[in-house]
N, C-alpha and C positions, 0 to 999 in steps of 0.2 A: 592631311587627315588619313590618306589611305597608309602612309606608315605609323598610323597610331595601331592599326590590328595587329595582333598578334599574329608571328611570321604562320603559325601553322594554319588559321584564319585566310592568311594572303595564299597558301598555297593551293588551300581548299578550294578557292575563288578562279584561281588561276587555272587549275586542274578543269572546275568545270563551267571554266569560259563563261566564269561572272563579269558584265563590262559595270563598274563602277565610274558614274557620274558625280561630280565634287562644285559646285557652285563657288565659286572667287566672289561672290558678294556677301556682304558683312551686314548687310542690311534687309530687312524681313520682306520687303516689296523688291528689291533686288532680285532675293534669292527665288522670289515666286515667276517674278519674270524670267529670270534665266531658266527654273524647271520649265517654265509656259514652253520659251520657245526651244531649247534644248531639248526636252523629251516629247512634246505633243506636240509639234512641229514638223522637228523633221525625219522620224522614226516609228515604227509601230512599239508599242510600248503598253505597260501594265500599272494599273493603280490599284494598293491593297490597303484600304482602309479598315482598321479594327476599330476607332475611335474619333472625335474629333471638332472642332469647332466652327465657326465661321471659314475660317481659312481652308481647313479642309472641305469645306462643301466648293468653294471655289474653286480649286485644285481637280475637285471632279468636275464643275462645270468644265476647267480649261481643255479637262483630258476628251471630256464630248467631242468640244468645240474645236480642237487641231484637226490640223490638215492628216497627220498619221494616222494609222489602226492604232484604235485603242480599247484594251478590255481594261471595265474598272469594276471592281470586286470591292464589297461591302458586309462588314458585320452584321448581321439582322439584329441583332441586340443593341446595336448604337441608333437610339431615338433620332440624334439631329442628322445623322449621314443618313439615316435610313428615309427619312423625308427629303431629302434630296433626291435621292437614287430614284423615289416612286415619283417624283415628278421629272424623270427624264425620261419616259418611258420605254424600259425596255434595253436601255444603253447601259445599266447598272445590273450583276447577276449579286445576290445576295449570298450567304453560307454563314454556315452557322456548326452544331456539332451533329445535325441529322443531314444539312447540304454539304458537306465537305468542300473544303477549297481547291484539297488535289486532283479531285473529281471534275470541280468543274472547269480546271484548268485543261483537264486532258481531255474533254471532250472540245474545248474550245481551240486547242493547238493544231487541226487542222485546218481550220480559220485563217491563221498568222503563218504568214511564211517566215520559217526560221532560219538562222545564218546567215 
């Protein structure tokens, strides 16, 4: 998959030391378990929800519930994520177009240790 982007795409990524995760399961609960334990397992790692359904409210339980740091970042304008987030209290930061995401990303990167 990661040779489907476009080379200049791949260079952009590469220049700045994007690590791109690819799941080998074909199948919808596969792929949920492999993100489970591949990203919120064994890494601090970030979840950015704009939208989403059952699945993704899951996806943020998992990212609570690993062993890693995990920030998980939600749309305020998504009803069903946004009912999630407010019952994990406090483990969920919201943004929107007055919360900024870059904002609250950089106040939270001295949180995460990076490299």
């Amino acid at each position: 998959m990661y040779q489907q982007l476009l080379p200049s795409v791949r260079q952009k990524n590469k220049k700045a030391d994007v690590k791109v995760r690819v799941s080998t399961e074909s199948q919808g609960m596969g792929i949920y378990k492999s993100f489970n334990y591949e990203i919120f397992e064994r890494r601090p790692s970030a979840v950015v929800a704009f939208d989403g359904n059952s699945a993704a409210t899951n996806l943020i339980q998992e990212a609570k519930n690993g062993k890693g740091k995990s920030a998980i970042f939600v749309w305020a304008n998504s009803k069903n994520l946004m009912q999630k987030a407010k019952s994990l209290h406090g483990y969920v930061y919201s943004f929107d177009s007055e919360n900024k995401l870059v904002d609250i990303i950089k106040k939270l990167e001295s949180s995460f240790e990076l490299g």
